[in-house]
VOPAGU-2260 file (C-alpha; in pm, 1 decimal, decimal comma):
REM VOPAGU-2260
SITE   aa  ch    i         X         Y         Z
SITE  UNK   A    0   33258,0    5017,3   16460,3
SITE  UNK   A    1   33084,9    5044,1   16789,6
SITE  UNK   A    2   33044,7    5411,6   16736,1
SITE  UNK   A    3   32928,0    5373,2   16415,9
SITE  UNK   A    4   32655,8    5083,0   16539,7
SITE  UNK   A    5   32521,3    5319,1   16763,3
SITE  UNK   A    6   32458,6    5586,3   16572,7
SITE  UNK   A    7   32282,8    5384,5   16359,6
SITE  UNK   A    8   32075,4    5237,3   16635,6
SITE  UNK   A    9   31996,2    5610,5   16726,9
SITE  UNK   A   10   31863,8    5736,4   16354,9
SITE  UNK   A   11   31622,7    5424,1   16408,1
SITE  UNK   A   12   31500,4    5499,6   16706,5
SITE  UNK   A   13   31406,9    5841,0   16534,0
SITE  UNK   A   14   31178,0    5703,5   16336,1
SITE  UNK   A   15   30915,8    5703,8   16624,5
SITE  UNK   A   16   30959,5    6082,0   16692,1
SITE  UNK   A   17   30919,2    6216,7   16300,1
SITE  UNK   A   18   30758,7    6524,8   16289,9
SITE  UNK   A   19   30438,2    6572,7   16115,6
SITE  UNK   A   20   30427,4    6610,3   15750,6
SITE  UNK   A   21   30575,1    6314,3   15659,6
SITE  UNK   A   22   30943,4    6314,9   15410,6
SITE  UNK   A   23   30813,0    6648,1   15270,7
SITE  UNK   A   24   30978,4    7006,4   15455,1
SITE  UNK   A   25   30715,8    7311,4   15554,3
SITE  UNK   A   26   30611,7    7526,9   15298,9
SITE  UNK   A   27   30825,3    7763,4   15448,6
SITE  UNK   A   28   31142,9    7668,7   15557,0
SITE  UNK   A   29   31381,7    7826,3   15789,0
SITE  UNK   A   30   31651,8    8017,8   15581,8
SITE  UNK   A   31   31958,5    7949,4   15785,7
SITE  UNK   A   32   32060,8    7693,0   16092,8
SITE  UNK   A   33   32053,0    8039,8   16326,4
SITE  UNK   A   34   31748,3    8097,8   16238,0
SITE  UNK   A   35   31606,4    7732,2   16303,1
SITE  UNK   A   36   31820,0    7752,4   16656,5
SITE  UNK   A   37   31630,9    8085,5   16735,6
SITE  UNK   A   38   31312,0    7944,4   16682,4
SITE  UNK   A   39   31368,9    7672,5   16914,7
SITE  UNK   A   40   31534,2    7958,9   17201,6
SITE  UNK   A   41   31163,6    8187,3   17129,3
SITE  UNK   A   42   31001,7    7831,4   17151,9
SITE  UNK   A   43   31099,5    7775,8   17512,2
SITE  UNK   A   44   31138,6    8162,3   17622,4
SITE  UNK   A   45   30856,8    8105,3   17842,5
SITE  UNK   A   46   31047,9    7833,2   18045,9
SITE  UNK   A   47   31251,4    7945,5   18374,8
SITE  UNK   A   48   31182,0    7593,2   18506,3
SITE  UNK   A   49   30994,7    7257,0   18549,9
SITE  UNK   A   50   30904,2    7024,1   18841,9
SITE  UNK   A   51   30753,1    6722,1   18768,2
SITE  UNK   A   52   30712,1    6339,2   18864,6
SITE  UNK   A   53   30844,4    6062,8   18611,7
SITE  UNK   A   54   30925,0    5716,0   18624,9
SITE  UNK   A   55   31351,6    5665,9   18606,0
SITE  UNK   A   56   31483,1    5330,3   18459,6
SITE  UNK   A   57   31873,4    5351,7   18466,3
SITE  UNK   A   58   32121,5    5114,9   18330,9
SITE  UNK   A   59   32445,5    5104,0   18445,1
SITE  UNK   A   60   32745,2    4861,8   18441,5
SITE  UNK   A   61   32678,2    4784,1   18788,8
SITE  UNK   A   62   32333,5    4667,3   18704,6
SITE  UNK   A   63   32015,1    4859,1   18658,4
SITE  UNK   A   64   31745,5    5093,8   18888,6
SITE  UNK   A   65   31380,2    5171,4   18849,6
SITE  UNK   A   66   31200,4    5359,3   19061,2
SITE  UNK   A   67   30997,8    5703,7   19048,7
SITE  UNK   A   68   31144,7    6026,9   19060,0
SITE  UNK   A   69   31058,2    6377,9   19187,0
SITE  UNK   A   70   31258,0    6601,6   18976,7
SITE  UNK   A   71   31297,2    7000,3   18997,1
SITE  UNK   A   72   31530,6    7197,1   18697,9
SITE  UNK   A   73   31571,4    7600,6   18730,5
SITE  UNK   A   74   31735,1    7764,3   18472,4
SITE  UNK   A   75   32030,2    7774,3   18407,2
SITE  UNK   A   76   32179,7    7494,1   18624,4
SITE  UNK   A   77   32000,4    7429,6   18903,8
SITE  UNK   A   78   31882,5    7073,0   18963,5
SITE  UNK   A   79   31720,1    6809,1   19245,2
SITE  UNK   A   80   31609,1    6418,5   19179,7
SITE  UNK   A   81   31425,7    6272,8   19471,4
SITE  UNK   A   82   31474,5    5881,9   19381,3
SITE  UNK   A   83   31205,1    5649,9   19536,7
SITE  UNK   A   84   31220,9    5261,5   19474,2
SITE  UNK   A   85   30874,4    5084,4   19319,7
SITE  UNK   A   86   30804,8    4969,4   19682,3
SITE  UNK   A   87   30836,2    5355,7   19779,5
SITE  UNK   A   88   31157,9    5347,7   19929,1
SITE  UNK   A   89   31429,0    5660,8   19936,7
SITE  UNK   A   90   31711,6    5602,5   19705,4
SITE  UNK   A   91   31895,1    5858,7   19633,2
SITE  UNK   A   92   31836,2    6280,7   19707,4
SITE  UNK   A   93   32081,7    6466,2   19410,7
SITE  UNK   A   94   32085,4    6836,3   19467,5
SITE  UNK   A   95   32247,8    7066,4   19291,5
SITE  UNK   A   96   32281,8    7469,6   19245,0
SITE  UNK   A   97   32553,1    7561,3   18980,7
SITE  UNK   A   98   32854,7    7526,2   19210,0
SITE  UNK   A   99   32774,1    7287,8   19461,6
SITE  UNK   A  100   32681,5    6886,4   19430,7
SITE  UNK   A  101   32548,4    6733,1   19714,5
SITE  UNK   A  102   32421,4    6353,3   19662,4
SITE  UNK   A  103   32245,4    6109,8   19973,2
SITE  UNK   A  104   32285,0    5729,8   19859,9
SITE  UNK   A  105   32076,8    5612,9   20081,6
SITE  UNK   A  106   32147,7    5215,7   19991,6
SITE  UNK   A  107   32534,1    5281,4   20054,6
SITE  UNK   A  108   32438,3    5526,7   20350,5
SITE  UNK   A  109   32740,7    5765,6   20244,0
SITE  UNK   A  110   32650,9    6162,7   20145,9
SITE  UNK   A  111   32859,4    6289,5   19865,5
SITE  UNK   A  112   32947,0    6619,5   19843,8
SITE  UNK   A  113   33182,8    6871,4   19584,2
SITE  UNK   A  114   33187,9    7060,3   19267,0
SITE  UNK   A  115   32868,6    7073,3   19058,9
SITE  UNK   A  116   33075,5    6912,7   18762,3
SITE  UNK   A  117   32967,3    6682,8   18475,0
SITE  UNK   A  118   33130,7    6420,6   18627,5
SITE  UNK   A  119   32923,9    6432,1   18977,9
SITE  UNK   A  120   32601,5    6488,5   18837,1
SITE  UNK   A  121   32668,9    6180,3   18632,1
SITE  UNK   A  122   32652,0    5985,7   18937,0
SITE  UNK   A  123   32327,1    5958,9   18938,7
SITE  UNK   A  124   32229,7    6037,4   18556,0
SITE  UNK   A  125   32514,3    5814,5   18455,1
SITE  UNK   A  126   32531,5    6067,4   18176,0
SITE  UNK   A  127   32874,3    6342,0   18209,7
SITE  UNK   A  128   32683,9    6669,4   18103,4
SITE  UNK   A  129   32711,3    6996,0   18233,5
SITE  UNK   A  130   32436,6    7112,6   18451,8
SITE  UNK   A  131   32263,3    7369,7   18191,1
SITE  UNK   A  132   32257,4    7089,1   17917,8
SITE  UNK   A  133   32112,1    6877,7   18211,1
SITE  UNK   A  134   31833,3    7160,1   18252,8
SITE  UNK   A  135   31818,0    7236,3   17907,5
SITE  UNK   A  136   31710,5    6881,0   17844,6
SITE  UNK   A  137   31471,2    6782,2   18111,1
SITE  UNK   A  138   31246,3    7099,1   17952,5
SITE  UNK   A  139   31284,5    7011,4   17614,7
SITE  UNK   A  140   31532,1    7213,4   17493,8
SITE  UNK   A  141   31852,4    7145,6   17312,4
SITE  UNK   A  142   32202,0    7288,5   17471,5
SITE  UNK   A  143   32404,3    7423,9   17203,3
SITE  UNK   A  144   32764,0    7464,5   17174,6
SITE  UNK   A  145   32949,4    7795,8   17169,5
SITE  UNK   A  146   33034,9    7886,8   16753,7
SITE  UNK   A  147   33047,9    8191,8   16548,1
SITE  UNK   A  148   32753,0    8308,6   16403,4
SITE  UNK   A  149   32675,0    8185,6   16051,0
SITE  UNK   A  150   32860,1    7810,6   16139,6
SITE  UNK   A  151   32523,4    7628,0   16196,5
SITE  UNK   A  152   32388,3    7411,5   15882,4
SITE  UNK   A  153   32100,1    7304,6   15788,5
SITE  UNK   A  154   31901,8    7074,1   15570,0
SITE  UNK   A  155   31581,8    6906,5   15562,4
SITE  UNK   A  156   31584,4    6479,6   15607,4
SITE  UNK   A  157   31359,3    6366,1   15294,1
SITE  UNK   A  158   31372,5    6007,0   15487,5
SITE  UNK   A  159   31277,1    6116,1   15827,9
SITE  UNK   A  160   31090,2    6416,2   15790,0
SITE  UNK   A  161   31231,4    6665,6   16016,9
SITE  UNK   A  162   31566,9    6942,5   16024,6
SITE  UNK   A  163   31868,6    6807,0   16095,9
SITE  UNK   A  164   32132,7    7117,6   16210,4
SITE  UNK   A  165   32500,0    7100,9   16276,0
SITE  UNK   A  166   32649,7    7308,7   16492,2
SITE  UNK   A  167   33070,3    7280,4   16461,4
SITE  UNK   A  168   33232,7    7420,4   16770,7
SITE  UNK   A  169   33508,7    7456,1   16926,6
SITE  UNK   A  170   33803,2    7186,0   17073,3
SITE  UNK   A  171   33695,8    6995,7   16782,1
SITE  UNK   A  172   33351,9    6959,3   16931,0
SITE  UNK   A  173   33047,3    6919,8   16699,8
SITE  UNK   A  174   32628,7    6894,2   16743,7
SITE  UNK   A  175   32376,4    6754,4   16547,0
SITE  UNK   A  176   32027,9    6815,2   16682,9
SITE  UNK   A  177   31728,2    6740,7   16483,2
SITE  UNK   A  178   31394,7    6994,2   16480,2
SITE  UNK   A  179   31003,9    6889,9   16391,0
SITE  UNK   A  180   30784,8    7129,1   16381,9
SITE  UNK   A  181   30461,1    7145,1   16564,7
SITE  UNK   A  182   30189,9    7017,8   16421,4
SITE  UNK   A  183   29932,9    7291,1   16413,8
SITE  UNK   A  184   30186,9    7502,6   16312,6
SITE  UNK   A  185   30304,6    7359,8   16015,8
SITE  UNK   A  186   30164,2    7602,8   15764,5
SITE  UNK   A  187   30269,9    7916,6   15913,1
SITE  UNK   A  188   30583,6    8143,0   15802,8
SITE  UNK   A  189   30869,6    7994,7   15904,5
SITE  UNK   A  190   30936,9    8281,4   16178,6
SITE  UNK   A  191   30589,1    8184,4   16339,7
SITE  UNK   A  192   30693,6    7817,0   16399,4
SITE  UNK   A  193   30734,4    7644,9   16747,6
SITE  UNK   A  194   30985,0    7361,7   16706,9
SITE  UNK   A  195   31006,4    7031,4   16878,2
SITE  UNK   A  196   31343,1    6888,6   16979,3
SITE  UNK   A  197   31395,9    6526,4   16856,7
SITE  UNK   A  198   31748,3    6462,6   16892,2
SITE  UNK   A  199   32083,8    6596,7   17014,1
SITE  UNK   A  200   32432,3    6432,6   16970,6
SITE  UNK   A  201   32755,0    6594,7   17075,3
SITE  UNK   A  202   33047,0    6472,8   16944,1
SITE  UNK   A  203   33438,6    6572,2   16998,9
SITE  UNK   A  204   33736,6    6415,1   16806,8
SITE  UNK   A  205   33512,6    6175,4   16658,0
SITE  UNK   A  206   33386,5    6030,9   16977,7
SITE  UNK   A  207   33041,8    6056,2   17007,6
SITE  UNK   A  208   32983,1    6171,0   17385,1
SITE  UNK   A  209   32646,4    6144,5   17463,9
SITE  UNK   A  210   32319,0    6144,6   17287,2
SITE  UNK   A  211   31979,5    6239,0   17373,3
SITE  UNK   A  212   31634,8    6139,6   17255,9
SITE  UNK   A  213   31323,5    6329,8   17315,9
SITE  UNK   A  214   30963,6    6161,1   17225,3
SITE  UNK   A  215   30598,2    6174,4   17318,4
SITE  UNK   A  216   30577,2    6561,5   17336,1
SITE  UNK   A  217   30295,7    6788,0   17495,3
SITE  UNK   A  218   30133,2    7092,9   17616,2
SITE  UNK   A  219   30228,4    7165,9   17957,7
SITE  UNK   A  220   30115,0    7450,9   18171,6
SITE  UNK   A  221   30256,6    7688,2   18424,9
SITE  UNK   A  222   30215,5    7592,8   18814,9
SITE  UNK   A  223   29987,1    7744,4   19028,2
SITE  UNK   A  224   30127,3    7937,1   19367,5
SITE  UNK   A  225   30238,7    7765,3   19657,3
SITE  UNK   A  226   29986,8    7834,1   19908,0
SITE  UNK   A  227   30076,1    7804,5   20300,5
SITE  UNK   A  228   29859,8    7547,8   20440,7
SITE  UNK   A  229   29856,4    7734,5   20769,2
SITE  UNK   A  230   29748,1    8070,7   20599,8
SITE  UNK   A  231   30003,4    8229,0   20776,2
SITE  UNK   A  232   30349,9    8292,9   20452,3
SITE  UNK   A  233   30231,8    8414,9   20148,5
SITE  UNK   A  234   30200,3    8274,2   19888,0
SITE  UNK   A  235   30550,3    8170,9   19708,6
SITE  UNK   A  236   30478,7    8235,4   19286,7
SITE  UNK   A  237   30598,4    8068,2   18984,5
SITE  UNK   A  238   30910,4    8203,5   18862,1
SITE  UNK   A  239   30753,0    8249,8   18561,0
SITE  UNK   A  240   30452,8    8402,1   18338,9
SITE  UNK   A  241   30222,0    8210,8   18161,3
SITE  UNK   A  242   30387,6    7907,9   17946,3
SITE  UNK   A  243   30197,8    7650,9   17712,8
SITE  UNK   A  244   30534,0    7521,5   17571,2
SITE  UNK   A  245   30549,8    7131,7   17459,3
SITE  UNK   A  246   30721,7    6924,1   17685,5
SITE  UNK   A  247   30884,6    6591,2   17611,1
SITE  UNK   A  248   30722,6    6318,2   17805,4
SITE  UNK   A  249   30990,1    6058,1   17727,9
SITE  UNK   A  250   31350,7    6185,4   17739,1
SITE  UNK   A  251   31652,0    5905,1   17685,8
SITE  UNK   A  252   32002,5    6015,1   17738,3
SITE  UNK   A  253   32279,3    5778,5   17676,5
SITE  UNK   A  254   32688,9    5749,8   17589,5
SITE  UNK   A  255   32714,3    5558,4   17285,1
SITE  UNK   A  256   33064,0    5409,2   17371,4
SITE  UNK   A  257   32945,6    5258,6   17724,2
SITE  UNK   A  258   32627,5    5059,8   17879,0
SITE  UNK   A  259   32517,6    5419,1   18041,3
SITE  UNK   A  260   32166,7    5461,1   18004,1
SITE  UNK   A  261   31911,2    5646,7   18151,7
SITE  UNK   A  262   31522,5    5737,8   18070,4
SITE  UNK   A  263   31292,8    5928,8   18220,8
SITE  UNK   A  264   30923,6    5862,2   18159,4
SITE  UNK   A  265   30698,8    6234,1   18276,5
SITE  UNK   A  266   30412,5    6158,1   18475,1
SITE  UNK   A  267   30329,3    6488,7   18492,8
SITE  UNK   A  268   30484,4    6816,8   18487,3
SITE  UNK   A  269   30457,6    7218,0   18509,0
SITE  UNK   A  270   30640,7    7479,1   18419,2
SITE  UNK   A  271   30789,3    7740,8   18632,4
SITE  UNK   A  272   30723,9    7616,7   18949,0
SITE  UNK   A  273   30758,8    7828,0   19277,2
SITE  UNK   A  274   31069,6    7834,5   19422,7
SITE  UNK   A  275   31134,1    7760,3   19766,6
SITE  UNK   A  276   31408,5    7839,0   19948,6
SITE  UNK   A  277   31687,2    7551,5   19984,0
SITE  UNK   A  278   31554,8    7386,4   19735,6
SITE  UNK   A  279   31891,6    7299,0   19543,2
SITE  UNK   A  280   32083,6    7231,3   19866,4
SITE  UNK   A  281   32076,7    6963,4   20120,2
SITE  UNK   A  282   32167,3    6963,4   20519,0
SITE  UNK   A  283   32440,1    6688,4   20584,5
SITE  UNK   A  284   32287,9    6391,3   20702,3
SITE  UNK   A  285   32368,0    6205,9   21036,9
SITE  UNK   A  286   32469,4    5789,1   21059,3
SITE  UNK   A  287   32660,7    5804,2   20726,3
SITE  UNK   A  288   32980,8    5825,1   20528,4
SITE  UNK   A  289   33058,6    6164,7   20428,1
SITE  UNK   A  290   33283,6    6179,1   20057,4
SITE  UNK   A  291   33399,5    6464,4   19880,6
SITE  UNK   A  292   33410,8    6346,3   19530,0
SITE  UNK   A  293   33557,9    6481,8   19228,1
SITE  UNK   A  294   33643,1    6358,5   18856,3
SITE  UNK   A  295   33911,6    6173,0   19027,0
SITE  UNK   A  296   33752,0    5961,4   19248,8
């Protein structure tokens, strides 16, 4: 039942993220659920990365944290969140690089450390996803499960006006994630359209495991070089080419089954930002507890 309130909590939130066009589909329509999911993968081909500020409001059983966050995502798992309280305070440093999680809670004064699982990057997310999904989503882009070619469906949503696409996959895993289309693209062969990401849900044995809302979306551009103040490096370049993808400015990720909650509100944002070295990794800290932390403990 509580499953089943949720979800239906999530379709209305939806509401406020319809694409444009109203209940009625494109004039041309993708053919086939793989070809809706490679629209969205040409989409967001430009994207190697983003860096951005946003406002964090987390809710947790152990109450709730606001605060501003400086966040950095590299494809295709490489993550940091810089935490700072309203009153400008350090909260928490989360680094991550594909194998290694690193975490400074600076209110508990301990440094956790260990593998770069879904469980450890939920401490701070409060939502268990893998670290590409994690990426995936802070750009705008929907992780999709491993599945055979052909097993995606798809069908328009007369009441909400946008694709909905299920993706069945394996360990009896499934994904719904629902596609807009961009407004000034609406009119143009299907194969020419940019998508927007609305939704994803991932569900296994029947269990929905978490679920991800995506709102408010827009242009964003590619960062500039990072230029030595001293004159003296050269200049460090983005990691990518040019990139006016859309990107979410509100993204909510939640599990349905628990209070864990998390939004993050963009501030502002660019895509492929230079990469400096260490980025992803942090030195151990002096003056606190040091943890090595797993999905046990």
């Amino acid at each position: 039942m509580r499953a089943h309130v949720a979800r239906c909590s999530f379709v209305s939130a939806l509401l406020l993220a319809t694409a444009c066009g109203g209940t009625r589909p494109p004039p041309s329509v993708f053919p086939t659920g793989d070809d809706a999911l490679g629209r969205m993968k040409a989409t967001y081909a430009c994207v190697n990365g983003v860096q951005g500020q946003a406002k964090i409001d987390r809710f947790a059983p152990e109450g709730r944290v606001r605060g501003e966050v400086h966040l950095f995502a590299v494809n295709p798992d490489r993550v940091r969140f810089d935490v700072v309280s309203p009153f400008g305070a350090m909260l928490y440093t989360l680094t991550a690089d594909g194998e290694r999680f690193q975490m400074l809670d600076v209110k508990e004064k301990q440094f956790l450390f260990g593998p770069a699982s879904p469980c450890n990057l939920a401490r701070m997310t409060r939502v268990p996803i893998p670290g590409h999904a994690l990426v995936s989503l802070l750009r705008g882009e929907a992780p999709v499960l491993l599945h055979q070619p052909g097993a995606p469906t798809i069908t328009w949503d007369t009441d909400h006006g946008f694709y909905r696409v299920l993706v069945p996959s394996t360990r009896d895993a499934q994904q719904e994630i629902h596609l807009g289309i961009r407004p000034e693209d609406w009119d143009k062969p299907w194969a020419q359209q940019r998508v927007r990401v609305l939704s994803v849900l991932v569900s296994q044995r029947g269990a929905d495991l978490y679920q991800a809302e995506l709102s408010n979306h827009e242009a964003a551009r590619t960062a500039p070089p990072r230029v030595d103040p001293d004159g003296i490096e050269d200049p460090i370049q983005p990691i990518g080419g040019a990139c006016d993808a859309e990107l979410p400015r509100s993204i909510r990720m939640r599990v349905p089954h628990t209070e864990e909650d998390v939004i993050f509100q963009y501030k502002e944002a660019q895509w492929n930002p230079p990469l400096v070295p260490g980025a992803f990794q942090q030195t151990e800290p002096g003056g606190v507890r040091k943890l090595f932390v797993t999905c046990d403990k």
